[in-house]
C-alpha positions in Angstrom: 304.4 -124.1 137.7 300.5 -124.2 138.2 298.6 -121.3 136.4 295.2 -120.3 137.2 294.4 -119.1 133.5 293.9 -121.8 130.7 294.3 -121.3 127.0 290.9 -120.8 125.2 290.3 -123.5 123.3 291.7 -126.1 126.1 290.9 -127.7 129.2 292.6 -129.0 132.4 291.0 -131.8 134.3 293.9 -131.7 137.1 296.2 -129.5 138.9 299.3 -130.7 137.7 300.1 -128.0 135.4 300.5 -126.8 132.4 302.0 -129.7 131.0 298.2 -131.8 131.4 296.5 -129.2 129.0 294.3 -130.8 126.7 292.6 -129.4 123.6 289.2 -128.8 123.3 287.5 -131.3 121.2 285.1 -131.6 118.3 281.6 -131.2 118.4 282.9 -129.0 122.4 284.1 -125.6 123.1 286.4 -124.6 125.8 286.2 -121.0 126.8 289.2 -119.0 128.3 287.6 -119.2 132.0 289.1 -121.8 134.0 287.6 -125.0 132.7 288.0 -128.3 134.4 285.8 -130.0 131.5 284.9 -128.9 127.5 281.2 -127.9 127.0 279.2 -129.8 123.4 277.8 -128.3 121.7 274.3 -127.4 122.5 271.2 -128.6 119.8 271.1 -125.8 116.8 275.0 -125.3 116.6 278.1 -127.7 115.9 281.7 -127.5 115.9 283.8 -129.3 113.1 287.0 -128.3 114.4 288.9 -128.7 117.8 290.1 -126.4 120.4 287.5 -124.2 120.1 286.2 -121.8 122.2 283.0 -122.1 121.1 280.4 -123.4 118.3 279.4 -122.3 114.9 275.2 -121.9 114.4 273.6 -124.7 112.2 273.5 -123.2 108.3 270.4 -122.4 106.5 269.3 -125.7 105.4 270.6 -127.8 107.8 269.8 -129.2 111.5 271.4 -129.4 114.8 269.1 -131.2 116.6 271.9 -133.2 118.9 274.4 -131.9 121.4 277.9 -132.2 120.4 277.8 -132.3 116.8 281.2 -132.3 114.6 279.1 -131.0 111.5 275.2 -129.9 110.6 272.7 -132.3 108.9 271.1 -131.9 105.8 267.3 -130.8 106.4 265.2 -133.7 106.0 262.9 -134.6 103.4 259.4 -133.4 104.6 260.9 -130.3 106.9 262.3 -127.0 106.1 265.2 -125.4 107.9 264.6 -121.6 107.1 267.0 -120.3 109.5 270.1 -120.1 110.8 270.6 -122.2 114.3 268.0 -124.3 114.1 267.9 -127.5 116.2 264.5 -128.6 114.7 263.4 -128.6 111.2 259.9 -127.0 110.7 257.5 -129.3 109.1 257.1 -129.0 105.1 253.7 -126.5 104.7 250.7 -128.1 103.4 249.8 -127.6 99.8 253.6 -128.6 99.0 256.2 -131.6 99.2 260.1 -131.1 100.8 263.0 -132.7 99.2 265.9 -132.9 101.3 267.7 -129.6 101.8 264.5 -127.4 101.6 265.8 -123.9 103.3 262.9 -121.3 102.4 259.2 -121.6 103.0 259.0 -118.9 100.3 256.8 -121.0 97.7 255.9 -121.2 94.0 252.4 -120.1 94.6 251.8 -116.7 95.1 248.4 -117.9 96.4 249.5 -120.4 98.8 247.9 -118.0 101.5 244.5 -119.1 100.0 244.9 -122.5 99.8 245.6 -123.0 103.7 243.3 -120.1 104.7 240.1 -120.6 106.7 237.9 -119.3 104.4 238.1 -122.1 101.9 234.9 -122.0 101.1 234.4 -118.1 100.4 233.1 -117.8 96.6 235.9 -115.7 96.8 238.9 -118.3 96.7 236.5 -121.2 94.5 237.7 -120.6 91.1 241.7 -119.3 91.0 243.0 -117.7 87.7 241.2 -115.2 85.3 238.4 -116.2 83.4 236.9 -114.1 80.0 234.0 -115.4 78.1 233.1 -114.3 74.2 230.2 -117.0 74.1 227.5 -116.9 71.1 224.8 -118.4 70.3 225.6 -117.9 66.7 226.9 -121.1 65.3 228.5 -119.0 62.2 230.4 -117.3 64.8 231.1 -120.3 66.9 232.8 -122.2 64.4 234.1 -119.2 62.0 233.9 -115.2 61.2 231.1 -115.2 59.6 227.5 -115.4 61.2 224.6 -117.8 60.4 222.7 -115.9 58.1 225.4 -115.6 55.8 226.3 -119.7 56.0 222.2 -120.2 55.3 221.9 -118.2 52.4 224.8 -119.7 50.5 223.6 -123.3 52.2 227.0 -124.6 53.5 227.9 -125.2 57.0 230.9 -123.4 58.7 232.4 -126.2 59.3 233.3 -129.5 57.7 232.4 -132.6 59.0 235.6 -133.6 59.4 237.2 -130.6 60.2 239.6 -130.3 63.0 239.6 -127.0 64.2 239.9 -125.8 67.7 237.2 -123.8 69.3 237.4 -119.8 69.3 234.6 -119.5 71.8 233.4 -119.9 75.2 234.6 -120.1 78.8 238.6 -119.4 78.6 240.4 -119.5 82.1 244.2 -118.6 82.5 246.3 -120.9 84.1 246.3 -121.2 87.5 249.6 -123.1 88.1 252.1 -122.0 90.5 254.8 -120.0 89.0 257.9 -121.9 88.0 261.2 -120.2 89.2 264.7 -121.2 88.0 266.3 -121.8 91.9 263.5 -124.5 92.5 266.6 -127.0 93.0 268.8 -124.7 93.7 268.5 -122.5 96.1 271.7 -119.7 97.1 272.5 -118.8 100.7 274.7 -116.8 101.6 276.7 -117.6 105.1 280.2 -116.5 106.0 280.9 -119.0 108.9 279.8 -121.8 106.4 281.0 -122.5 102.7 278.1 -124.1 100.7 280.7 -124.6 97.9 282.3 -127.4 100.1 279.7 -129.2 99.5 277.8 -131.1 96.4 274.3 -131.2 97.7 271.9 -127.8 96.7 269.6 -126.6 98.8 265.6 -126.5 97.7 262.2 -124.5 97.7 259.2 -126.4 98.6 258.0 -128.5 95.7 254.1 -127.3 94.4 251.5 -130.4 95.4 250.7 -131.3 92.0 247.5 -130.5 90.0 244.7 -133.1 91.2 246.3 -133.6 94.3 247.1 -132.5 97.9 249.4 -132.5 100.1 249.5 -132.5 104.1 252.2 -131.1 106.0 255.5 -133.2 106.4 255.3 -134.3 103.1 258.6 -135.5 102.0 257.7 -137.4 98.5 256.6 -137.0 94.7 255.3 -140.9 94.6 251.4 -139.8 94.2 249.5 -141.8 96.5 245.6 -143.1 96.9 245.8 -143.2 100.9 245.1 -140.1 102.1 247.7 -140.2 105.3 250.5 -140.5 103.1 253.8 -138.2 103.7 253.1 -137.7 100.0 250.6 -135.8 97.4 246.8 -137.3 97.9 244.0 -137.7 95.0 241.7 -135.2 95.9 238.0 -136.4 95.8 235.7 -136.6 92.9 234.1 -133.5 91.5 236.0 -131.2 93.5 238.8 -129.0 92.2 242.6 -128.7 93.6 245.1 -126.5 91.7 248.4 -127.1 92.5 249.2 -126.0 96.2 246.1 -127.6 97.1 246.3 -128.5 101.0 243.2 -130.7 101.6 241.1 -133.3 99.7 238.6 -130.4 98.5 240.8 -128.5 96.9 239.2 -124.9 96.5 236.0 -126.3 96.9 233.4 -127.9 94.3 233.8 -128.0 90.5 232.0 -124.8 89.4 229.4 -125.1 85.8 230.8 -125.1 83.3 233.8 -127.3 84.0 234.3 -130.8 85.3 236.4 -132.2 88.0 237.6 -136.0 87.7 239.8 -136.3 91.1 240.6 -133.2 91.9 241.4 -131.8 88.2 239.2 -129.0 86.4 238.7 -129.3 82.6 236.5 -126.7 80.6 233.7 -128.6 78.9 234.6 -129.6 75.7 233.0 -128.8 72.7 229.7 -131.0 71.9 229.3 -130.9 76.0 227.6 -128.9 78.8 228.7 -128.7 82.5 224.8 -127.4 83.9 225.7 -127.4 88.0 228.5 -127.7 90.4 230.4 -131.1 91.7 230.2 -132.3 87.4 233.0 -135.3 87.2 232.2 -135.6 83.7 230.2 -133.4 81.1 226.8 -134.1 79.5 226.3 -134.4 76.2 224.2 -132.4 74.1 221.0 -133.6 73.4 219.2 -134.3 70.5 217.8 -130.4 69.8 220.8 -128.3 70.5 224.4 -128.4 70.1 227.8 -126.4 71.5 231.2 -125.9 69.5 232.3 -123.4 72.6 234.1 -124.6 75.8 233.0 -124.0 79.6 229.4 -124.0 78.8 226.7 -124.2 81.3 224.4 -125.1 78.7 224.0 -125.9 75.0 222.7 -123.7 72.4 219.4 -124.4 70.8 219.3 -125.7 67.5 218.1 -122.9 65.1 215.4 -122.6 62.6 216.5 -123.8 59.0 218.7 -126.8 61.1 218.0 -129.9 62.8 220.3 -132.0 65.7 219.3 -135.1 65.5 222.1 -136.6 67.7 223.6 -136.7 70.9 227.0 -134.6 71.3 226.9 -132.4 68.4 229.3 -129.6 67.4 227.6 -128.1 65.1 223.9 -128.4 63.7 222.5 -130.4 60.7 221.5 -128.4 57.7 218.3 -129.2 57.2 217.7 -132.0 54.3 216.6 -131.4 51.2 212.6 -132.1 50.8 212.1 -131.0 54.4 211.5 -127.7 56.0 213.2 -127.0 60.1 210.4 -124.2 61.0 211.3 -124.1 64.8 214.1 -123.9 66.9 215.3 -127.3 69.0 214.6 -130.0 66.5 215.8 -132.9 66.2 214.5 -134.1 62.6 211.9 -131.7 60.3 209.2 -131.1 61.1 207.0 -130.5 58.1 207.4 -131.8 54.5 208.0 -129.4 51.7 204.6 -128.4 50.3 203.2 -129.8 46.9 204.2 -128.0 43.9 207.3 -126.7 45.2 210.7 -127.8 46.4 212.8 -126.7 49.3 216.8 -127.0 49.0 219.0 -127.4 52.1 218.5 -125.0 55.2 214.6 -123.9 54.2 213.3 -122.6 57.4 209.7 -121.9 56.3 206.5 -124.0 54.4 204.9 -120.2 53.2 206.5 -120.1 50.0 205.2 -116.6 49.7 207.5 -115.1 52.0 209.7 -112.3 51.0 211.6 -111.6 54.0 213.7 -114.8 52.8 215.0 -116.9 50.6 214.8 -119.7 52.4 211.4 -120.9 51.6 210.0 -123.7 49.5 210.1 -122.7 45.7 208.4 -123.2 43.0 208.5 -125.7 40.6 209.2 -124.9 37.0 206.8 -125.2 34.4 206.7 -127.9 32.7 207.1 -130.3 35.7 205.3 -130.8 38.8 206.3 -131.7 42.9 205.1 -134.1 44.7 205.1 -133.2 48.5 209.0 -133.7 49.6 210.5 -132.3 46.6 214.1 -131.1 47.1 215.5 -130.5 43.8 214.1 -128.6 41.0 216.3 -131.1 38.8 214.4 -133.6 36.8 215.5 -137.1 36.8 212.6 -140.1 35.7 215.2 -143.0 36.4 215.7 -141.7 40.3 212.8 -140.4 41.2 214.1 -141.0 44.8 217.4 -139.9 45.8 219.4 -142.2 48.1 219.9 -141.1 51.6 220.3 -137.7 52.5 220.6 -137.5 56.2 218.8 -139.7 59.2 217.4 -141.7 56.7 215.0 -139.3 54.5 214.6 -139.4 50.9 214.5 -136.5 48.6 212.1 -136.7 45.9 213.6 -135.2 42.2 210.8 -132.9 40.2 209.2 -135.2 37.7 208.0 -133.8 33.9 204.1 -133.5 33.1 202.2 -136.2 31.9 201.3 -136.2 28.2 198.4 -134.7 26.8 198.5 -132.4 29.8 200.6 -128.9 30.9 201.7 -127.7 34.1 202.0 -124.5 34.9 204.2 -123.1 37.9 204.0 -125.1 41.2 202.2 -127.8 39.6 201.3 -130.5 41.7 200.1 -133.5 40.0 201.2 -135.3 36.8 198.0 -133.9 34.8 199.3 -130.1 36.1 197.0 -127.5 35.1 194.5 -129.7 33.4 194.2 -131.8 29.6 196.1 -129.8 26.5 192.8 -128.1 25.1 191.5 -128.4 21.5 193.8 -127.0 18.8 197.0 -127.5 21.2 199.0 -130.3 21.7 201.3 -131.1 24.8 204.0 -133.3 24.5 205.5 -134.6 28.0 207.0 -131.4 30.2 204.6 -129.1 28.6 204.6 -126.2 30.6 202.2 -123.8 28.2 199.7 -125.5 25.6 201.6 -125.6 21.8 198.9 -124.6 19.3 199.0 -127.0 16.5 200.9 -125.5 13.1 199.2 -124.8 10.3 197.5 -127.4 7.8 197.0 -129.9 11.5 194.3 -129.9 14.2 193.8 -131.2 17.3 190.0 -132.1 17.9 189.9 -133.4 21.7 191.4 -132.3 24.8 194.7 -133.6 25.7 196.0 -134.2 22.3 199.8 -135.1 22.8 200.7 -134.9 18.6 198.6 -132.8 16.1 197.3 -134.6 13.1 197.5 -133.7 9.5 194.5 -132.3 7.8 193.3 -135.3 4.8 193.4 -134.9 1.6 190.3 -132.3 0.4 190.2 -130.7 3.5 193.0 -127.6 4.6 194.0 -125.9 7.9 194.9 -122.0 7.0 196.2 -120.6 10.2 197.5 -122.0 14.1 195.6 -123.2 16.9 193.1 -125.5 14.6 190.3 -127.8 16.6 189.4 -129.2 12.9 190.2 -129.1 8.9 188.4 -127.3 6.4 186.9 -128.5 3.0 188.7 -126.9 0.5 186.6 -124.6 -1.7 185.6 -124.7 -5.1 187.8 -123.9 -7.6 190.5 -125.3 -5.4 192.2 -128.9 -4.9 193.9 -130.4 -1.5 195.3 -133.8 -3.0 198.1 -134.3 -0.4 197.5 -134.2 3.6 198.9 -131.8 5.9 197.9 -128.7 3.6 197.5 -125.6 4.7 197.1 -123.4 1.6 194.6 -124.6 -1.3 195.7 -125.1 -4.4 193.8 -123.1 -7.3 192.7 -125.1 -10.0 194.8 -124.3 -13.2 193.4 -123.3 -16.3 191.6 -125.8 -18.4 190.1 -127.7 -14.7 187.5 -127.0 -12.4 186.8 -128.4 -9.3 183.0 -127.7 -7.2 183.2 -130.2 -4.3 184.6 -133.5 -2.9 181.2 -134.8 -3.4 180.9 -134.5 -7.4 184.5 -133.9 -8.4 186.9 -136.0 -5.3 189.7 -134.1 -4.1 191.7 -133.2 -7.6 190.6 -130.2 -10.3 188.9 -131.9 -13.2 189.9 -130.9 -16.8 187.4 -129.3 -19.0 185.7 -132.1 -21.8 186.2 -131.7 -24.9 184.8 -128.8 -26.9 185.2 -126.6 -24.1 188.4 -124.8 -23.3 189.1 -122.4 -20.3 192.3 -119.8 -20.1 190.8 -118.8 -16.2 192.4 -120.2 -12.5 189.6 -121.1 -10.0 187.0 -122.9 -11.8 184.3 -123.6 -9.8 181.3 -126.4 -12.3 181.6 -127.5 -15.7 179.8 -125.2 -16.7 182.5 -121.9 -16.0 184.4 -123.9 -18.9 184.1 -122.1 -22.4 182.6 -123.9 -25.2 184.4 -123.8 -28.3 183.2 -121.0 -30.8 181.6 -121.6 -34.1 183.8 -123.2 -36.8 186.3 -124.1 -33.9 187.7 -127.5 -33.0 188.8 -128.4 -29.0 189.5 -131.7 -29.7 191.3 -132.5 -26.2 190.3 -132.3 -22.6 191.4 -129.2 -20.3 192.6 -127.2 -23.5 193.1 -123.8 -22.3 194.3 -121.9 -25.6 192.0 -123.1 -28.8 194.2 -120.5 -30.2 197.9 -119.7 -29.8 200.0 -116.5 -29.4 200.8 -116.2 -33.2 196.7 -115.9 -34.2 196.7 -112.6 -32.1 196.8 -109.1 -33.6 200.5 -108.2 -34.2 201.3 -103.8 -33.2 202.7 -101.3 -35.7 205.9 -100.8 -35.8 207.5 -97.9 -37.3 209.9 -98.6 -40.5 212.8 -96.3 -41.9 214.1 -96.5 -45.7 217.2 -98.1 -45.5 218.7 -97.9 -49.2 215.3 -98.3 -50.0 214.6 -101.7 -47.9 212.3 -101.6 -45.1 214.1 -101.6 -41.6 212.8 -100.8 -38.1 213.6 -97.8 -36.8 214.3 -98.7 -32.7 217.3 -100.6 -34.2 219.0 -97.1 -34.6 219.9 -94.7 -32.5 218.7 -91.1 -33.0 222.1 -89.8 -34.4 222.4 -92.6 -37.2 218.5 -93.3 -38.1 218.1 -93.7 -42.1 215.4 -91.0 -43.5 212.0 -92.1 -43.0 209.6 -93.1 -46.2 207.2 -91.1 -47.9 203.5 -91.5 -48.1 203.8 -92.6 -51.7 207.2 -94.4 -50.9 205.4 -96.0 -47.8 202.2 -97.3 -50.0 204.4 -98.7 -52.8 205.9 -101.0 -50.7 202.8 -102.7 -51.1 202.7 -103.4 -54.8 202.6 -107.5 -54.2 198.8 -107.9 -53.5 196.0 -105.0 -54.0 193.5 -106.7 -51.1 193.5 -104.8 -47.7 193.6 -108.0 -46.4 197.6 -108.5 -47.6 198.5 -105.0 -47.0 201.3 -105.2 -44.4 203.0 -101.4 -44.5 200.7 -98.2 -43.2 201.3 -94.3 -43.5 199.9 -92.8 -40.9 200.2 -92.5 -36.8 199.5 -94.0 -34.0 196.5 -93.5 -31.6 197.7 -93.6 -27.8 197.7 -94.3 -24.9 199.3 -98.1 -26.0 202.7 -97.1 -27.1 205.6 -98.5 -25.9 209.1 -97.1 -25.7 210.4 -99.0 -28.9 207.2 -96.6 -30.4 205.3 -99.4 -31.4 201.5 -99.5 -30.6 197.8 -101.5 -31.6 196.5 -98.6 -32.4 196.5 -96.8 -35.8 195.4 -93.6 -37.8 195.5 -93.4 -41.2 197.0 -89.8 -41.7 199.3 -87.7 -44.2 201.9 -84.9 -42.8 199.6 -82.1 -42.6 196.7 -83.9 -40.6 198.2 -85.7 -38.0 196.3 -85.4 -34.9 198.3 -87.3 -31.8 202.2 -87.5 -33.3 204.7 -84.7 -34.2 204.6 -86.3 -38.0 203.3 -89.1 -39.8 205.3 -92.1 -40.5 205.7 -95.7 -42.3 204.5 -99.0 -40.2 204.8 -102.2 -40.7 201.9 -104.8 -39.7 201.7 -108.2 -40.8 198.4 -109.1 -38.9 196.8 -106.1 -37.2 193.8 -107.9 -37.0 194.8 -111.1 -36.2 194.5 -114.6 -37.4 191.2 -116.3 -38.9 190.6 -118.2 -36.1 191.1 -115.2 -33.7 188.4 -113.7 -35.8 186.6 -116.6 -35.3 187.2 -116.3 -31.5 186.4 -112.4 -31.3 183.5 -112.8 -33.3 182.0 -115.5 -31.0 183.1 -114.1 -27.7 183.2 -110.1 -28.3 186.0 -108.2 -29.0 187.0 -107.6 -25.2 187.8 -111.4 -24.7 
């Protein structure tokens, strides 16, 4: 029988009854009113299954943009489908590319805002990320922990010139790219009318526009592209910067100094390198006069005093050269030659060699050499006089020694220094003070290099001699190069070079002479009466056995004669009477033979043996300068004949 109510999820086209039911198909819904006719579904919904009584909203990530559809469609590349029912995708947003399944607009770029906002061009929004800057113009501190002063005074450079070391100053900026999160590709949704499980394709987040690059809206690729109408990321012009998100060809707007911008992608300046304005696409090099080892500078630092840049591009400056002094700031080469007489090492940053608020200033040359103008070492070297290159070509001159015949004081500046060697010095080569010649030479002239030996008959007594001396009389110089006289022995005389040469002449015969120093002939003693000097330069007519022998005191000895010093005190033998004494004397009766002596002996000529010249005839009771009267024995108390002879002629002081 015909009904008036029809199953949900069916429709009846007829009236014929229950039997002509038909089920509801899919992609349609049939509600439980009377329905002649299923409904599709409309655009944002679909329906996979049949007899349905209605249809299921499109999932997150998908698009129901027909009527009637069995199942949703994946979001296309270059849309987003954000929410639920949606029978059009939304357009990818500019600054960003859409894979296919993209179901958030939430982005990577937490300033995405910024990048599509009107006020591109606020100063505000030009230059994204954080920025700190510990710029110096000390190049110690640029290139290590210690500052410039320190380097110069120890005249090394901070760095090597090979060194590969990374910059510690300058211009650092944070990065600015777009923060990376794990569900980039994979992106959960939750939906209880649709299981995401069923399915192998993962939903997406919008995919950050590369740095250097923009993107428009719709765009669906990664292929980078030139045009800029592309459904895919753009090169962004010259000199302008675009982060990643960037949404138009300017980016955030022109490349700010201190950085450079080739298509769209910022780089600090590197070291060597300035960035001066805005809109740089690629940095300057230092010039000649300044240098830079910092990043993100707007300009380069000025070459300081004591250093020289005398290239394009450089890190660090050039010590300056040896010879040369680098008195200003910004040079590119010295600028004044060290002075004469001094030398300047590495790094000398002044010409006044007198000043004491550094060590840095030209120095002195030792004595003993002199500098020509240009000097840089204090080292002397005659076979390289000029060093090979030191730096852009200039030569460093070596201190040279002083001429002969010449000294040089301190900071000498020519080869003849302080002047010629005077008389009664000599200077060798390198003579810094004049040496004054030794004894027995001289040195007439001025700039006498070697002294010369005084000639024979002439002497030099003391230093420092302009000329040699005759010797005197009485003297003899018969060798060179004396500087003591030699006295004239006895039996010579010598008066000058003139009458008697340069040796001591002997005294003829029949003269004789026992005294040094004679001066003439005529100081030479003639012979006494009855006296023969048969022989030239005799100086004893008589010898030592004609003089007068002393007294020596005698003890009896078992009646024999003994001397008495030949015992000691304890063990001497009695001594000899007067008469005992005189008998001893028996053999001749003349004075002149007499040899023993009773008596004592007159002082003050005694010796400690008790022997003396002197004697007084004397018994025991009259002795006058002894304790007692004793025997002595005298062979010749008044000497030989010819001693007689001798005292007789000459006096008896002789």
């Amino acid at each position: 029988s015909y009904s008036s109510v029809i199953p949900s999820g069916t429709y009846q086209a007829g009236t014929e009854g229950s039997d002509t039911l038909l089920s509801c198909p899919r992609g349609a819904y049939c509600n439980d009113l009377m329905e002649k006719n299923f409904t599709l579904c409309t655009p944002g919904t679909y329906q996979p299954l049949s007899s349905q009584r209605q249809c299921i909203q499109c999932p997150i990530g998908y698009v129901c943009s027909e009527h009637g559809l069995t199942v949703p469609r994946i979001c296309p590349a270059g849309y987003v489908c954000d929410e639920k029912g949606m029978d059009y995708a939304k357009p990818c947003p500019s600054g960003f590319w859409c894979d296919r399944g993209t179901a958030t607009l939430s982005t990577e770029c937490f300033y995405s805002d910024v990048l599509t906002s009107k006020s591109l061009g606020d100063e505000s929004f030009s230059n994204l990320g954080t920025c700190f800057d510990n710029s110096t113009s000390d190049f110690g501190l640029q290139g290590s922990k210690y500052s410039a002063e320190l380097w110069a005074e120890r005249h090394l450079m901070p760095l090597d010139s090979d060194a590969n070391i990374h910059p510690i100053r300058g211009k650092f900026c944070l990065d600015d790219s777009c923060l990376k999160m794990e569900d980039t590709d994979n992106y959960g949704v939750v939906d209880k009318s649709f299981d995401y499980s069923s399915t192998e394709f993962a939903l997406r987040r919008p995919h950050v526009c590369p740095n250097g690059y923009y993107c428009n809206p719709g765009s669906a690729s990664s292929v980078k592209m030139l045009s800029s109408r592309s459904a895919s990321p753009n090169l962004c012009f010259n000199s302008y910067h675009c982060p990643e998100g960037s949404s138009n060809p300017n980016g955030v707007g022109s490349c700010k100094k201190g950085f450079y911008c080739r298509f769209g992608t910022r780089h600090s300046c590197p070291v060597g390198t300035f960035c001066p304005h805005d809109n740089v696409f690629d940095p300057l090099p230092c010039e000649p006069g300044s240098f830079n080892f910092m990043v993100g500078q707007t300009e380069c630092s000025t070459c300081p005093i004591g250093y020289m840049c005398p290239s394009y591009g450089l890190k660090d400056p050039v010590i300056c050269p040896h010879g040369f002094v680098c008195s200003r700031q910004g040079l590119a080469s010295p600028n004044i030659r060290c002075p004469a007489g001094f030398y300047c090492q590495n790094g000398t940053k002044t010409s006044d060699p007198f000043r004491n608020d550094t060590t840095l200033r030209p120095l002195s040359c030792t004595p003993g050499t002199y500098c020509l103008s240009g000097t840089g070492f204090n080292e002397i070297r005659e076979d390289e006089m000029l060093d090979s290159a030191v730096a852009g070509g200039f030569r460093a001159l070596y201190a040279q020694p002083c001429s002969r015949g010449f000294f040089c004081e301190a900071a000498s500046t020519t080869p003849k220094g302080s002047g010629p060697c005077p008389p009664g010095f000599i200077c060798e080569k390198g003579t810094a003070n004049p040496r004054p010649t030794p004894k027995g030479f001289f040195a007439e002239h001025p700039g006498t290099v070697e002294a010369t030996a005084c000639l024979p008959g002439f002497y030099a007594p003391t230093i420092e001699n302009e000329k040699c001396y005759e010797c005197p009389a009485g003297t003899s110089c018969e060798v060179e190069g004396l500087w003591k006289a030699e006295e004239c022995p006895p039996g010579t005389y010598r008066s000058n070079i003139e009458a008697d040469g340069n040796g001591c002449v002997s005294c003829p015969q029949g003269t004789w002479s026992k005294n040094w120093q004679l001066r003439e002939k005529g100081e030479c003693n003639r012979c006494p009466t009855g006296v023969v000097c048969p022989l030239d330069g005799m100086t004893n007519p008589c010898s030592y056995s004609d003089l007068p022998t002393p007294y020596e005191p005698i003890v009896n000895l078992k009646g024999m004669p003994a001397f008495e010093y030949e015992f000691p005190a304890e063990l001497r033998p009695p001594l000899f009477s007067m008469d005992e004494c005189l008998a001893l004397n028996s053999n001749s009766e003349r004075s002149a033979s007499r040899q023993f002596f009773f008596g004592e002996l007159i002082p003050p000529y005694i010796d400690v043996l008790g022997r003396g010249p002197h004697f007084r005839p004397s018994d025991q009771r009259h002795v006058k300068y002894q304790n007692e009267a004793k025997c002595y024995r005298n062979s010749q108390p008044n000497g030989s004949l010819l001693y007689k002879r001798m005292a007789d002629y000459y006096g008896p002081q002789f």
